[in-house]
Every structure is written in C-alpha cells, then in structure tokens.
N, CA, C and O atoms as a printed pandas DataFrame, in Angstrom:
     atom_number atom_name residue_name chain_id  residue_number  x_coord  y_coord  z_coord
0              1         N          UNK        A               1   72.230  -49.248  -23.642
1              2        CA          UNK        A               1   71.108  -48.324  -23.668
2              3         C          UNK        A               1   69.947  -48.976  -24.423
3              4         O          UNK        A               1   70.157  -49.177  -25.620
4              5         N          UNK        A               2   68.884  -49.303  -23.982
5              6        CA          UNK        A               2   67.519  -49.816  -24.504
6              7         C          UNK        A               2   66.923  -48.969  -25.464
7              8         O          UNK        A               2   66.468  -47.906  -25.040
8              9         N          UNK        A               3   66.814  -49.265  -26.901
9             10        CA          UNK        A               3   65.880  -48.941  -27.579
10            11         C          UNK        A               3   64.671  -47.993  -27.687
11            12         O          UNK        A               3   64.446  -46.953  -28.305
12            13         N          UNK        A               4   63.568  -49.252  -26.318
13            14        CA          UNK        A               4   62.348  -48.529  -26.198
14            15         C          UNK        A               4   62.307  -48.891  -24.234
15            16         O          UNK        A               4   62.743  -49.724  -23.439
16            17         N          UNK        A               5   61.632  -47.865  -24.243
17            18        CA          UNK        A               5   61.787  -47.558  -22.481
18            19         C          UNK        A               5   59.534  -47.804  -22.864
19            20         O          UNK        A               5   58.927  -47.425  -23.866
20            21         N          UNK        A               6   59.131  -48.315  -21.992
21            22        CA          UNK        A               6   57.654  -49.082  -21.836
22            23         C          UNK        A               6   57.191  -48.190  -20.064
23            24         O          UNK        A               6   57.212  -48.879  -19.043
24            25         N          UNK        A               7   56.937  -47.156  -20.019
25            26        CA          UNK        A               7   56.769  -47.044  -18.871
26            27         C          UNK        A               7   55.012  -47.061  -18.356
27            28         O          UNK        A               7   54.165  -46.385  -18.941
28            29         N          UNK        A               8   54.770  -47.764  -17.433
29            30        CA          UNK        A               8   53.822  -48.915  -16.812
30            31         C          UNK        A               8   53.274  -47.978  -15.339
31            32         O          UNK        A               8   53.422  -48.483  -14.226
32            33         N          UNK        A               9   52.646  -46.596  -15.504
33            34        CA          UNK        A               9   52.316  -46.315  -14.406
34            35         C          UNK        A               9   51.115  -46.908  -13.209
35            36         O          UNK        A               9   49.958  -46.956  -13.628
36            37         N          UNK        A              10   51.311  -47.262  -12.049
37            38        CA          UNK        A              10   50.518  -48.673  -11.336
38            39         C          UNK        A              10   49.762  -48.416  -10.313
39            40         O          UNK        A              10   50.800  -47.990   -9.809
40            41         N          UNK        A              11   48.945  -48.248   -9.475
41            42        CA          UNK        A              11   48.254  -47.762   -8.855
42            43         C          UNK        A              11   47.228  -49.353   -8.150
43            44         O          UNK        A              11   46.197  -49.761   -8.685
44            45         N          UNK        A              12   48.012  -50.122   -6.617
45            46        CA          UNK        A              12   47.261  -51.020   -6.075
46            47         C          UNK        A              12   46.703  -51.848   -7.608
47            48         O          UNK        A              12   45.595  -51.597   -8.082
48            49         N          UNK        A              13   47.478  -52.647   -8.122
49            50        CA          UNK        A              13   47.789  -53.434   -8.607
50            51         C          UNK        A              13   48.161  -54.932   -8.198
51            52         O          UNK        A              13   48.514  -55.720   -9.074
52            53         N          UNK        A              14   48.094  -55.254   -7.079
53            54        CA          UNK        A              14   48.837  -56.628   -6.864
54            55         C          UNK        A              14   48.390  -57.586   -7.515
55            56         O          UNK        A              14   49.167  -58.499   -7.796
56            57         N          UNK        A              15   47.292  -57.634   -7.853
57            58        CA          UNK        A              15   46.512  -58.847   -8.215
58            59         C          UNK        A              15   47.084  -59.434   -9.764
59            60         O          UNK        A              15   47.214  -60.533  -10.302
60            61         N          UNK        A              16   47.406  -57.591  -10.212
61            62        CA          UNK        A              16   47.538  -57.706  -11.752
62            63         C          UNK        A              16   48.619  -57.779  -12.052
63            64         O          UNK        A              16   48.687  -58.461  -13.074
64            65         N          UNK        A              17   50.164  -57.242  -11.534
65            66        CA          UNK        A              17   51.050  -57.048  -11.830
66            67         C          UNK        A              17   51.873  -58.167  -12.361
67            68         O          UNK        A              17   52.397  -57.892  -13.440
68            69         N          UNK        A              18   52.077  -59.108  -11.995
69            70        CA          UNK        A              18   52.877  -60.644  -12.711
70            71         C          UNK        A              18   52.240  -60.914  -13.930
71            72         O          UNK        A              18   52.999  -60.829  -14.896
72            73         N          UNK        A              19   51.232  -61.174  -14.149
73            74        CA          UNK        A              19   50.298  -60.970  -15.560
74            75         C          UNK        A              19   50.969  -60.291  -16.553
75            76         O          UNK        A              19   51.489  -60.717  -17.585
76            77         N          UNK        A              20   50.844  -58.576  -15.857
77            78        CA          UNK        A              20   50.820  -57.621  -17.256
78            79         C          UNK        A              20   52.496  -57.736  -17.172
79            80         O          UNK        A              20   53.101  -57.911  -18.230
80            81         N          UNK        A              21   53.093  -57.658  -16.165
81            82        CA          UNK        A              21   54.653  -58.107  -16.900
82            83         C          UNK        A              21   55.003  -59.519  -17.532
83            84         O          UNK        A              21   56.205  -59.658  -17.756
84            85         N          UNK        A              22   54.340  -60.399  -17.804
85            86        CA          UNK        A              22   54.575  -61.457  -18.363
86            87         C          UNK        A              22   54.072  -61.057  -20.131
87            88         O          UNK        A              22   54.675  -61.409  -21.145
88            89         N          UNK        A              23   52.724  -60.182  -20.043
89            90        CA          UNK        A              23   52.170  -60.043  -21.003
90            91         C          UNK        A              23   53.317  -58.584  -22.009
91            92         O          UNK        A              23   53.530  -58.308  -23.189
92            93         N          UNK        A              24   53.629  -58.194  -21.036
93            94        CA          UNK        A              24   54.518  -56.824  -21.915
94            95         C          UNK        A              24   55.851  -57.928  -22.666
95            96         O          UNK        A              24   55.872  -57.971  -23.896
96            97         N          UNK        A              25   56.613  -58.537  -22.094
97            98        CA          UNK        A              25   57.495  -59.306  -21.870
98            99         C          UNK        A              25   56.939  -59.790  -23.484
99           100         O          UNK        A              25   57.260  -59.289  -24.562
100          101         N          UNK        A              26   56.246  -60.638  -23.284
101          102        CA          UNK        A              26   55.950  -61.470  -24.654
102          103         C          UNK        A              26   55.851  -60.853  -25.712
103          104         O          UNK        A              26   56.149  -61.314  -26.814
104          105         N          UNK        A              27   55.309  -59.457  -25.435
105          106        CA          UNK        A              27   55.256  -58.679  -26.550
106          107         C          UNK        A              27   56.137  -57.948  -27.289
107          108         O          UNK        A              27   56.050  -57.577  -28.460
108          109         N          UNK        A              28   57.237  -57.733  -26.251
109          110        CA          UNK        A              28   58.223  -56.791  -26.105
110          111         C          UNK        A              28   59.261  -57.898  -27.158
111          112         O          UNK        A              28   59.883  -57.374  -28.082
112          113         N          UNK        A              29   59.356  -59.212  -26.955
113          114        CA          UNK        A              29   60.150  -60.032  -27.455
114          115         C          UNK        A              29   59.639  -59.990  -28.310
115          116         O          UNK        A              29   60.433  -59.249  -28.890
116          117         N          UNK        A              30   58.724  -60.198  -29.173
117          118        CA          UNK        A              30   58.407  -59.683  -30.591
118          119         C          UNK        A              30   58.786  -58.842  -31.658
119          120         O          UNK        A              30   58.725  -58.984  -32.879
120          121         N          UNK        A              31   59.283  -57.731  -30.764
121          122        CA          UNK        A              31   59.736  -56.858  -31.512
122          123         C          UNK        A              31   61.205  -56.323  -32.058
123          124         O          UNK        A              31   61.578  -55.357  -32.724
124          125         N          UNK        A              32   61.895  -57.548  -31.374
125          126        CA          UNK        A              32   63.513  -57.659  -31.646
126          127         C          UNK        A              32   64.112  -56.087  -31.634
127          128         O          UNK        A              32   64.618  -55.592  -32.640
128          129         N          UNK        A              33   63.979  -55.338  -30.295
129          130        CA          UNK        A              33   64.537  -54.206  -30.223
130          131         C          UNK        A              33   64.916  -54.198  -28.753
131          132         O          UNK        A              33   63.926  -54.330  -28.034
132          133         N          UNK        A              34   65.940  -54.095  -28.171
133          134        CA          UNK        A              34   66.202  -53.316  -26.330
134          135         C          UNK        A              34   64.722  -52.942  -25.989
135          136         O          UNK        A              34   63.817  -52.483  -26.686
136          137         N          UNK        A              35   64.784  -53.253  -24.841
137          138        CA          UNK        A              35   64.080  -52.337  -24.280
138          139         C          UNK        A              35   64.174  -52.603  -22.306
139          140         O          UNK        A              35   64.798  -53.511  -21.757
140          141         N          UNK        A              36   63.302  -51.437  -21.557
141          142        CA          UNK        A              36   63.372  -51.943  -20.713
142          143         C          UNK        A              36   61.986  -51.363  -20.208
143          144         O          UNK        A              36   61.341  -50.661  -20.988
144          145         N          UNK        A              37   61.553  -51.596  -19.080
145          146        CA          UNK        A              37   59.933  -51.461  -18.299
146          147         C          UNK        A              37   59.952  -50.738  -17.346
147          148         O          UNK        A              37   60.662  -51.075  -16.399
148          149         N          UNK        A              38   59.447  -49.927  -17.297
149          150        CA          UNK        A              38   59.548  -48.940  -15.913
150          151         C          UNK        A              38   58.205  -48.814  -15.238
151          152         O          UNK        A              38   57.235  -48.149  -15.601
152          153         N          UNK        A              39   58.321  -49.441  -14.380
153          154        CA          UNK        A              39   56.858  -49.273  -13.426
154          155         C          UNK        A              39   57.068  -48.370  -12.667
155          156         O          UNK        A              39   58.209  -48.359  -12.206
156          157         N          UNK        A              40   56.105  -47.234  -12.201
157          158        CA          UNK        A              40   55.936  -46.567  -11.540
158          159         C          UNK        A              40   54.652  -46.620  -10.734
159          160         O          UNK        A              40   53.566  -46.289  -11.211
160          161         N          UNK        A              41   54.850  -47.121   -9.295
161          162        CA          UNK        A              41   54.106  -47.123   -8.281
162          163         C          UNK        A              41   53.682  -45.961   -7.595
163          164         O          UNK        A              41   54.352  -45.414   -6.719
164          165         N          UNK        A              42   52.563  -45.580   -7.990
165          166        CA          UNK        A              42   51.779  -44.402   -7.396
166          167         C          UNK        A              42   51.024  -44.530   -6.234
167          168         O          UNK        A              42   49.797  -44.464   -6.165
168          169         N          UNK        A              43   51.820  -44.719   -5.312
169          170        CA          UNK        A              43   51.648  -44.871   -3.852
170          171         C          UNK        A              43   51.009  -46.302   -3.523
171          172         O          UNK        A              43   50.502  -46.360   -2.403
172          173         N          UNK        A              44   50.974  -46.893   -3.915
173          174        CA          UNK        A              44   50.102  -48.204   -3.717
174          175         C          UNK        A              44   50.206  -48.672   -2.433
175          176         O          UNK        A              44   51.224  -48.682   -1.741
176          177         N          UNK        A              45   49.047  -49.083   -2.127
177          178        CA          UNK        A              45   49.038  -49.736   -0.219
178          179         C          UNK        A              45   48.586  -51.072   -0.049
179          180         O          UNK        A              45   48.258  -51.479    1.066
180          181         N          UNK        A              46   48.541  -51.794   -1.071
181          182        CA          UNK        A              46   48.196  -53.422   -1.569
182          183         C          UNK        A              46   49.293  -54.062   -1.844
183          184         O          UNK        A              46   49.144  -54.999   -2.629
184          185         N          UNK        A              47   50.405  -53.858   -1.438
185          186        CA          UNK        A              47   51.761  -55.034   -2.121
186          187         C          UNK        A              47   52.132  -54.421   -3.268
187          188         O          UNK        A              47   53.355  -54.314   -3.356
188          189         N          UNK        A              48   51.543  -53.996   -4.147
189          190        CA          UNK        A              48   52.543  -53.897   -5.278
190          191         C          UNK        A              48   53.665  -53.748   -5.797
191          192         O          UNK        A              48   54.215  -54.240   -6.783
192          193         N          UNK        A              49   54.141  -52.543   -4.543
193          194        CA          UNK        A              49   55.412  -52.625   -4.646
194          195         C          UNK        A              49   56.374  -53.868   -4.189
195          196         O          UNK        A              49   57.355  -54.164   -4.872
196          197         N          UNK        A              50   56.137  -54.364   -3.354
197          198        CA          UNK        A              50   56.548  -55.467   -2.806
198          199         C          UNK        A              50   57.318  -56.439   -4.561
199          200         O          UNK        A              50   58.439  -56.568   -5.054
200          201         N          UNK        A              51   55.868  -56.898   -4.929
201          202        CA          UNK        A              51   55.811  -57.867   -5.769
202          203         C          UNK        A              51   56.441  -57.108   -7.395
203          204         O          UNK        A              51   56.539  -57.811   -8.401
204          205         N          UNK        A              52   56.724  -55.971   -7.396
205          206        CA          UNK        A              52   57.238  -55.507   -8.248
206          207         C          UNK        A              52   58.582  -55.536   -7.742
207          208         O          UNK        A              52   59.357  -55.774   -8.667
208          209         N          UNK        A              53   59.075  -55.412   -6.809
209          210        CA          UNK        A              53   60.803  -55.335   -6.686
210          211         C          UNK        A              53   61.253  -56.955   -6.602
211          212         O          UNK        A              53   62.440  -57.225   -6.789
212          213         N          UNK        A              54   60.245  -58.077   -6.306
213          214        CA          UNK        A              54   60.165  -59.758   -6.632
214          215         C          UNK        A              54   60.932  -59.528   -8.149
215          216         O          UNK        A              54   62.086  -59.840   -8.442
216          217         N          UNK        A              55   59.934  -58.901   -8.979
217          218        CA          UNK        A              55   60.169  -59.187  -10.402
218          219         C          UNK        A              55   61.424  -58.269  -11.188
219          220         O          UNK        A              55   61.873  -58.703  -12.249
220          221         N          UNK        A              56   61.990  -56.904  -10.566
221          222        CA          UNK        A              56   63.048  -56.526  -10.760
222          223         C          UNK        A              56   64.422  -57.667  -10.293
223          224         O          UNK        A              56   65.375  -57.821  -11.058
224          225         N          UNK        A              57   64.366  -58.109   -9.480
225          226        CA          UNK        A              57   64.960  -58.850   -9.247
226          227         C          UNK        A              57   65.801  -60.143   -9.995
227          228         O          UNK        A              57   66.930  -60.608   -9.841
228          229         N          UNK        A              58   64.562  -60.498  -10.951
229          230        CA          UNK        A              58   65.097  -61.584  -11.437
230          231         C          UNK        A              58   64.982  -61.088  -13.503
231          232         O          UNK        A              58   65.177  -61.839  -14.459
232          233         N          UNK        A              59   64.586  -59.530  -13.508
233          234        CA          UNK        A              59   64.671  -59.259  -14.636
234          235         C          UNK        A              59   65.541  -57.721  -14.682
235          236         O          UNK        A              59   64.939  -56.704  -14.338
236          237         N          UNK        A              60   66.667  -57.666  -15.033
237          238        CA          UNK        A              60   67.190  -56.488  -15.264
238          239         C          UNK        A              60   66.484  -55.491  -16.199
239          240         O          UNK        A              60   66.459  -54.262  -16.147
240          241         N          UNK        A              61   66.057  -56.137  -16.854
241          242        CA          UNK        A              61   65.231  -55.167  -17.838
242          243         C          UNK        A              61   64.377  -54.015  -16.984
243          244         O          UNK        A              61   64.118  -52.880  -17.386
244          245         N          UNK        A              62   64.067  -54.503  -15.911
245          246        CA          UNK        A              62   62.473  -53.732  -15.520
246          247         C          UNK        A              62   63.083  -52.767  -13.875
247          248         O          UNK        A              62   63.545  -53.082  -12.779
248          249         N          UNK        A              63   62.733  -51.568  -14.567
249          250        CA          UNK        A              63   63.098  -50.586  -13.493
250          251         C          UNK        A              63   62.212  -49.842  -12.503
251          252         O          UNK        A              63   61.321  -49.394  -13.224
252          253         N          UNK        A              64   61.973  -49.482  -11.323
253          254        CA          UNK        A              64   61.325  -48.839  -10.812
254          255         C          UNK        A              64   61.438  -47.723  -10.202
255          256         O          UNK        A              64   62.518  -47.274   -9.816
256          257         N          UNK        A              65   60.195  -47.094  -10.037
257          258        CA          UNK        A              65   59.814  -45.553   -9.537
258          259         C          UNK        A              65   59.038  -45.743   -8.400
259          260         O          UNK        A              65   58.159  -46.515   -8.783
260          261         N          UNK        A              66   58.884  -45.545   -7.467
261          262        CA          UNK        A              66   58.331  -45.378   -6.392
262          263         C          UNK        A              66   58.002  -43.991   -5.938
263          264         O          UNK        A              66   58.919  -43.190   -5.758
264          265         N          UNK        A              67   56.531  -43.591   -5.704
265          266        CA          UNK        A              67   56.061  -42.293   -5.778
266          267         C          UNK        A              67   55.539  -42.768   -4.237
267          268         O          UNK        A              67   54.798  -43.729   -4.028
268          269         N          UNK        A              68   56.142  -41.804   -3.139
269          270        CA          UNK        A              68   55.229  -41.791   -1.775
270          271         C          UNK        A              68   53.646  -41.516   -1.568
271          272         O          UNK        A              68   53.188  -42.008   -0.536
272          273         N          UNK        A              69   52.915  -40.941   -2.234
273          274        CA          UNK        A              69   51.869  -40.616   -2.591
274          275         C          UNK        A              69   50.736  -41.325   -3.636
275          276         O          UNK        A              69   51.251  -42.139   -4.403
276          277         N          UNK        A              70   49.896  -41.220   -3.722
277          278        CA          UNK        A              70   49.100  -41.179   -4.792
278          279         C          UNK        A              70   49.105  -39.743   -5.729
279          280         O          UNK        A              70   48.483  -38.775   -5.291
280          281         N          UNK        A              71   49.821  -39.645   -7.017
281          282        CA          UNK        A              71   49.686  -38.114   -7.140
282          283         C          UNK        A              71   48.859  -38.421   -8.361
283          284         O          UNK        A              71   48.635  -37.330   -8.886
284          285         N          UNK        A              72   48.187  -39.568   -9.203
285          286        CA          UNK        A              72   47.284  -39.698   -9.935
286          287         C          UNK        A              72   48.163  -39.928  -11.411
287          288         O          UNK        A              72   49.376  -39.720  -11.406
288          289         N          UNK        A              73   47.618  -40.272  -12.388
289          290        CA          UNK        A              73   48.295  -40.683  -13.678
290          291         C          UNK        A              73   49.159  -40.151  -14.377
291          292         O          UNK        A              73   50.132  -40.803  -14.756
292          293         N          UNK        A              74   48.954  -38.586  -14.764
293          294        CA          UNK        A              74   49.785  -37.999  -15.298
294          295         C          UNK        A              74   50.901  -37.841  -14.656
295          296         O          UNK        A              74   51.971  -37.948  -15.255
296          297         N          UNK        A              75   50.824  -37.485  -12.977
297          298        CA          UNK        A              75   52.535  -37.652  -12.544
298          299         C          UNK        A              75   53.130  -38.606  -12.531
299          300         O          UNK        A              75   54.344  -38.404  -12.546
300          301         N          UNK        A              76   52.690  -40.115  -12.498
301          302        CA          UNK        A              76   53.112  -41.305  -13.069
302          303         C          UNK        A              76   53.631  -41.121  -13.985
303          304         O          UNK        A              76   54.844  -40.982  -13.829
304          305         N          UNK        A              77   53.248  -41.033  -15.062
305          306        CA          UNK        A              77   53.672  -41.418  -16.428
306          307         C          UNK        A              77   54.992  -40.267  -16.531
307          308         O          UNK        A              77   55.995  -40.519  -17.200
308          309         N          UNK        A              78   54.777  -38.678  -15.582
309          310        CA          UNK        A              78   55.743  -37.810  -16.023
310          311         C          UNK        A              78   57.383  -38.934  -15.352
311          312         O          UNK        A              78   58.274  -39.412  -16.053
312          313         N          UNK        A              79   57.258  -39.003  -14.163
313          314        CA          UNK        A              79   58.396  -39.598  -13.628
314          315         C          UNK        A              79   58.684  -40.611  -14.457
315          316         O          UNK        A              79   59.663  -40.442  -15.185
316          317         N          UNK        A              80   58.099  -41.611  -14.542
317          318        CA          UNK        A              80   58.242  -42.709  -15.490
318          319         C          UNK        A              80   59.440  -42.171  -16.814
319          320         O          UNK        A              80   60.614  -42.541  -16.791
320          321         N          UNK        A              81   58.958  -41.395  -17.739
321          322        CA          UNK        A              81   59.662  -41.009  -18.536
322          323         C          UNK        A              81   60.568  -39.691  -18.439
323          324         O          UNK        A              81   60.836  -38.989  -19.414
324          325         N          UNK        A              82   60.975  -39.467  -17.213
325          326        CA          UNK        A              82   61.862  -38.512  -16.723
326          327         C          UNK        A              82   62.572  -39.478  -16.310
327          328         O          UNK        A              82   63.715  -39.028  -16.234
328          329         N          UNK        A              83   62.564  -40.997  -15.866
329          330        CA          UNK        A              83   63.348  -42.033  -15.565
330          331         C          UNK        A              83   64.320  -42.507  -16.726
331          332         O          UNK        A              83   65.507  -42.823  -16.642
332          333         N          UNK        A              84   63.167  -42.455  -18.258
333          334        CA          UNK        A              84   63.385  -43.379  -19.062
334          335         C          UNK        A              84   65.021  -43.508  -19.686
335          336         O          UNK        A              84   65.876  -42.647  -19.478
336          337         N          UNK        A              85   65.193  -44.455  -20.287
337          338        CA          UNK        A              85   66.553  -43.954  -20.773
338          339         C          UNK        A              85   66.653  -44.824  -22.365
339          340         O          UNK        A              85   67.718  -45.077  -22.928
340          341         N          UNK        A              86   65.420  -45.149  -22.834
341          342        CA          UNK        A              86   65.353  -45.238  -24.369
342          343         C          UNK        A              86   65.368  -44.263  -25.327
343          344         O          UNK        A              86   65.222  -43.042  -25.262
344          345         N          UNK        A              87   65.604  -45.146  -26.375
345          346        CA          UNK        A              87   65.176  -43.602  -27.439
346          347         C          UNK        A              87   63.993  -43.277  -27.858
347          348         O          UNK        A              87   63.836  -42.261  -28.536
C-alpha cells in the first residue's frame, strides 16, 4: 500500500505528459515514502491516453483513470482520489 497516492488530472496533454511524469518521479524519489501516480484522463482526443498506458507499462507505480468524456477538473481530481489507495 503506497504512502502518498499523487493524483495528476490530464486533459489533451500529449505533448506534456513524459515530462511531468519524469518530473513527479524525481520528486517523488526525494521524499523516501511509497507512493504511486494516478493520472486521470479527462477525455482526451490527442494521444494521451495512448502515451500514458506506454508509461504504466514500464512503471507499476503509475495508475490510470480513464474518463469517456471531458467532465472538466473537479470530476478528475474526484475519480482520481476515489481511485487512490494512499494514506
């Protein structure tokens, strides 16, 4: 069970997404605690999801949400941490 749950709500992101998980990543190792990343894709129609299940792939840490819709930030972030499973 992870520590701290980081949830990452995303919205047509492709450009950015390898970045800011490299950048959470570095940070996250800093802090010598579990954790894991939960992106939640709010309907995105640019790849993102694509290139986010690339990076689940080769990191167990990082979990995803996939929202059919665009339902805007706050339902992001609600699923996200209705996912979470840190403390």
């Amino acid at each position: 069970m992870p520590q701290v749950s980081v949830v990452v709500p995303i919205f047509n992101e492709f450009e950015n997404v390898d970045l800011m998980y490299q950048q959470l990543v570095m940070a996250m190792k800093n802090q010598n605690r579990s954790y894991e990343i939960l992106f939640v894709d709010d309907g995105s129609k640019d790849g993102t999801w694509k290139c986010l299940q690339e990076i689940a792939k080769i990191d167990k840490r990082i979990k995803l949400v996939l929202l059919n819709r665009n339902y805007g930030q706050t339902a992001a972030l609600m699923a996200g941490i209705q996912n979470a499973r840190g403390d």
